[in-house]
N, C-alpha and C positions, 0 to 999 in steps of 0.2 A: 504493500500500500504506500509506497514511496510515490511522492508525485512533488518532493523538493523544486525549489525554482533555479537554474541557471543562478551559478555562483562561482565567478570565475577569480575574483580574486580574494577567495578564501574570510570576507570579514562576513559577518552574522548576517544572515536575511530577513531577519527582524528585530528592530529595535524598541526600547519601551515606549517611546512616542509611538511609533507604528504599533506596537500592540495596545496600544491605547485608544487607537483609529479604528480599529477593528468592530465588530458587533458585539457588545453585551448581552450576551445569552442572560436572561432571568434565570435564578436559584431555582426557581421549578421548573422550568422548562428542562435546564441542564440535569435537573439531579434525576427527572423523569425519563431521561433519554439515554443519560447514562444505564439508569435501572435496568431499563429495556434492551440495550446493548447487553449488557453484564447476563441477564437470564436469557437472552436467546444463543449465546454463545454457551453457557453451561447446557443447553439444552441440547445445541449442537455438538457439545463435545459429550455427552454420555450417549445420543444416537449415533456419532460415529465410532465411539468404540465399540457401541453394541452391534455396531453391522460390521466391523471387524472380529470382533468373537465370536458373530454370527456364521459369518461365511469361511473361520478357518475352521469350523466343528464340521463343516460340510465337507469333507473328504472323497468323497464319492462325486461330487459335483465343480470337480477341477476344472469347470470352462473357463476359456477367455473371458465373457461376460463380469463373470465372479472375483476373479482375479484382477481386473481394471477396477468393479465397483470397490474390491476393498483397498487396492492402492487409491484410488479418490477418497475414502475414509481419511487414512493415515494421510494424506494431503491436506485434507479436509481439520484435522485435530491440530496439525503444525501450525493451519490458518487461525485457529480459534483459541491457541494457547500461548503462539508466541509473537505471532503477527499480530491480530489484534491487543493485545495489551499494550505493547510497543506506540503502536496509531495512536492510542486514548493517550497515553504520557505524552507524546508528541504534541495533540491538540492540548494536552491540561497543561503542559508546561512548555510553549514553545520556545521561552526563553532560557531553557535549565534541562541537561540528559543526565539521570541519577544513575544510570548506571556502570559506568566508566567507559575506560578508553577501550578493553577490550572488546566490551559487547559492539562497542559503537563501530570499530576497524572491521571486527569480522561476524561477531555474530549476527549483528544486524543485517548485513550483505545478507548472509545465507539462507535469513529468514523469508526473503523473498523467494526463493526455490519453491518453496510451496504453493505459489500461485502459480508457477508452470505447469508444475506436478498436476493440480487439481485439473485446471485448463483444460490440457492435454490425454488428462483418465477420460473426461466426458468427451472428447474428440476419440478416444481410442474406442468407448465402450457403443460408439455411433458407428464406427466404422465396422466392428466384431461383430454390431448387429446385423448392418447390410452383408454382412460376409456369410453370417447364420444365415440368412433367411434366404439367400439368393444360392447356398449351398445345394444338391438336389437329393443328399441323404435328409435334409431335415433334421431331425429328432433322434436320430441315432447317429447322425455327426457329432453333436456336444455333449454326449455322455462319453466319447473314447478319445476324444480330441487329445494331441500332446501338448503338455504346458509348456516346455521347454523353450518352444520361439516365443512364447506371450512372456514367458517370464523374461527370455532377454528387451523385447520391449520392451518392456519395463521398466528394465535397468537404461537404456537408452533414454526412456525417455527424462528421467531423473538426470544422467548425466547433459543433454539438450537444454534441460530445464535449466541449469547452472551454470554453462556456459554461457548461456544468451542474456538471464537475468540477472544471476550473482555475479559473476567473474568481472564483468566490468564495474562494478562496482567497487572493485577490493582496493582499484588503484585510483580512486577519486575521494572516497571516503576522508573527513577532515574532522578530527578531537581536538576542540581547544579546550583548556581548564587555566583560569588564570587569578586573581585576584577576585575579581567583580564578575565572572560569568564560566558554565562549564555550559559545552552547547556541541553536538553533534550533527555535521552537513555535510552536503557534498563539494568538492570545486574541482571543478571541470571546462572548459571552455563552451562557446555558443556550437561553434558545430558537432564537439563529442557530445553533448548534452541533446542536440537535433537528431542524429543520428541513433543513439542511443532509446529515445522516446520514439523514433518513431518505428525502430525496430522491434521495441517492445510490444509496440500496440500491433503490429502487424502479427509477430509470431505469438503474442499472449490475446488477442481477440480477434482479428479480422479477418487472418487464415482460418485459426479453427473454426472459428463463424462459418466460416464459407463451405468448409469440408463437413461440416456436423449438417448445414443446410441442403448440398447437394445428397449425403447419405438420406438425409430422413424424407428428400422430394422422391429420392429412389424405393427407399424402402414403403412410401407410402407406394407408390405405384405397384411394386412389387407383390407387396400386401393387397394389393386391390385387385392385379392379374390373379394372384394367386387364389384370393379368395372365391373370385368367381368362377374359375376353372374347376374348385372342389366342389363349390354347391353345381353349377351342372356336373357333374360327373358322379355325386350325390344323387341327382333328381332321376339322371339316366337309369344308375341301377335301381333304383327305386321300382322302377315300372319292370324290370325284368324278371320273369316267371320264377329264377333260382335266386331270389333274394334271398331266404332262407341257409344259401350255403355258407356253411362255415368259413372259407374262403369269402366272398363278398362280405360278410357280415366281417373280419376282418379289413378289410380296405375299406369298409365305409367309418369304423376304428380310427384307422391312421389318418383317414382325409381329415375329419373332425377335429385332430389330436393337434393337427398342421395345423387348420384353422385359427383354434385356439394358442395356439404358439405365436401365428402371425399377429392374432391381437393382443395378447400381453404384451410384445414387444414397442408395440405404436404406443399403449399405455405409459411401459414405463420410461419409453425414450421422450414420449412431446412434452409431461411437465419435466422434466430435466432444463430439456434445449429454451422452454421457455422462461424458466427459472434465470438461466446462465445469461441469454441476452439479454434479458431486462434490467439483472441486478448490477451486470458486469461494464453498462453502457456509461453511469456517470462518472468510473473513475477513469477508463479511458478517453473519454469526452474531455475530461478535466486536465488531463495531460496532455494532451494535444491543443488544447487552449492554450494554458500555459506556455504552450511552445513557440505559438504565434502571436501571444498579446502576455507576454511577463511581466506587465503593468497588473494583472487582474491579481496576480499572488499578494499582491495590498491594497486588494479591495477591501470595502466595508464586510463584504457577508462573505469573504473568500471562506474563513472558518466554519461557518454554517452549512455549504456547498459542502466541502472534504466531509463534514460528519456524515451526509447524505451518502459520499460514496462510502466510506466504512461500515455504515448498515446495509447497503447492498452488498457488499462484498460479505459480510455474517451471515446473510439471509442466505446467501448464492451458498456458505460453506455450510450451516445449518439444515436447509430445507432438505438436503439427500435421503438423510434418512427417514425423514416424513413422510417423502415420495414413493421410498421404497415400502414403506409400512402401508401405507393405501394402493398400491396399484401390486403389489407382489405377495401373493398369494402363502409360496411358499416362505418370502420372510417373515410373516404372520404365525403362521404355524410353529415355523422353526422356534422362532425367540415365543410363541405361548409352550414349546415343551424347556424351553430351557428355565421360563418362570415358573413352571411346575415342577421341577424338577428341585430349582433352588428353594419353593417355598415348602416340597415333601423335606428337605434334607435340614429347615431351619426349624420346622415342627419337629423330627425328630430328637435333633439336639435339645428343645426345649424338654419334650415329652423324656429322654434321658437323665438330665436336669430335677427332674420334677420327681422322677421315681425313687433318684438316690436320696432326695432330702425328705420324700414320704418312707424311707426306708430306715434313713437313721431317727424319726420321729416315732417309729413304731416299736424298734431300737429301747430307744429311751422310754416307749410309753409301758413295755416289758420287764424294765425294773424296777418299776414302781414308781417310777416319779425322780427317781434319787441323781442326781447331776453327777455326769459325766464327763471327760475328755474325748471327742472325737476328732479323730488327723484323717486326711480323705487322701489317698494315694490316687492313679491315676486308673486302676483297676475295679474299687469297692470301697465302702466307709469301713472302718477297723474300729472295734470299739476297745479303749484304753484304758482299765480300771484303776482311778489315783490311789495313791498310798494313802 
């Protein structure tokens, strides 16, 4: 969520006159919005790890599919744990970075990899779907598929990711700490900072925009060829005298099965793609602004705008698993046996719990009344009779 302004000769981008120019968010407004940030990112970060716990219990279901949506998780958790905290100190303190020189030289760089990362999962998990669907085994291609080439995507895409976003960053990045100010920037000249931005915005939204757009025009089409081709070929055996045969009553099985596969996948693909260009538009809009008018980074509401794209960008890292929880069937299921499972196993410890201390109560209710020492080893209560 860097969208720093062109700072070429290394002194502060803002000063307290300048932040003084700026807009005065109201105490409620700001503490409301804060709030709102704060719980939709906690929100978002125990749905993505539950869809990563989710999908490595699944072992049997090694697709591509699976394998993208939980590297978007863990993409997804980087954005909600270290990148957005980072943005909020930034907007709360633009004049003061508490956290020193190192985070600032490097970890901070690095913490943008997670925007490629995420980016490029939902560019990959568009494309593994037009590749499912336009496959002609269907339904028995993505149960034996090898992970091998998707996992080294993977790795590609992560290294891609840090090339393009981080790496240039490592050698522009500027810590000052002096008397009167500690403050954390970049300086760079006007055309590596041109350059830079607009390569960002092409390889971090406007390619995969464009590739996520032509997969899902395809895949709808596809979906639509397909669909129709099963229901008549459906309606055809329909009318044929050996409907009855075990055989046809098998193929009218699989057409249906297809069917079905082709529409979960339009489900769970269109709120994605529409989630990602919506929420993903005003921080790139904002950088590209910036690029062409760097008078606007001290505008009056320049503050107000950046908070707008940091809740798109939560919303965009948050929403996945929501999506995945209403349009996917089987994550529904999956995560109600993994809550069953945890709430059988947090009853039992109770119900264990509960019998050792009706145990030594009965114990004690055996000798009359007469006080005892009991020590509870990790096996049984031992009863102790004092001297």
């Amino acid at each position: 969520m860097n969208v720093q302004n062109n700072n070429s000769d290394g002194e502060d981008n803002i000063s307290p006159a300048m932040n003084q120019a700026y807009y005065e968010e109201p105490f409620v407004l700001m503490a409301a919005r804060l709030t709102f940030e704060v719980m939709l990112a906690l929100m978002g970060l125990v749905g993505n790890i539950t869809v990563s716990f989710v999908i490595s219990r699944q072992r049997k279901f090694r697709s591509g599919l699976k394998l993208y949506i939980r590297n978007l998780a863990l993409a997804d958790i980087g954005i909600l744990a270290i990148s957005f905290p980072i943005a909020v100190v930034k907007e709360q303190l633009p004049l003061h970075w508490p956290f020193g020189k190192v985070v600032c030289l490097y970890f901070y760089p690095l913490a943008e990899v997670f925007h490629g990362v995420s980016v490029w999962s939902i560019t990959a998990i568009a494309i593994e779907r037009y590749r499912k669907i336009t496959t002609s085994n269907g339904f028995r291609y993505s149960t034996y598929i090898s992970t091998k080439p998707l996992k080294w995507g993977i790795v590609v895409i992560w290294i891609v990711s840090f090339l393009v976003v981080t790496f240039p960053l490592l050698f522009v990045m500027n810590f000052v700490e002096n008397a009167t100010e500690t403050y954390c920037d970049v300086v760079w000249s006007h055309a590596v900072h041109s350059v830079y931005i607009i390569s960002l915005t092409i390889f971090w939204y406007l390619l995969p925009l464009a590739i996520i757009v032509f997969t899902y025009a395809k895949i709808t089409r596809q979906i639509q060829q397909s669909n129709n081709f099963h229901r008549s070929s459906i309606k055809r055996r329909s009318r044929e005298k050996n409907v009855r045969d075990p055989r046809i009553s098998m193929r009218f099985a699989e057409e249906e099965k297809r069917m079905r596969q082709n529409s979960k996948a339009k489900k769970l693909l269109t709120p994605i793609v529409l989630v990602f260009t919506i929420s993903m538009l005003p921080l790139n809009f904002l950088r590209v602004l910036l690029l062409f008018w760097e008078e606007f980074f001290f505008e009056k509401f320049f503050w107000l705008i950046y908070n707008i794209c940091v809740i798109g960008v939560v919303i965009n890292s948050a929403s996945d698993p929501l999506i995945y929880s209403i349009v996917s069937k089987d994550f529904r299921l999956e995560l109600k046996e993994i809550s069953s499972r945890f709430t059988n196993r947090l009853q039992n410890v109770v119900k264990l719990r509960r019998d050792k201390k009706n145990s030594i109560c009965d114990k004690k209710f055996e000798t009359g009344g007469i006080p005892r020492e009991y020590n509870l080893d990790e096996e049984s209560a031992i009863l102790v009779t004092p001297v």
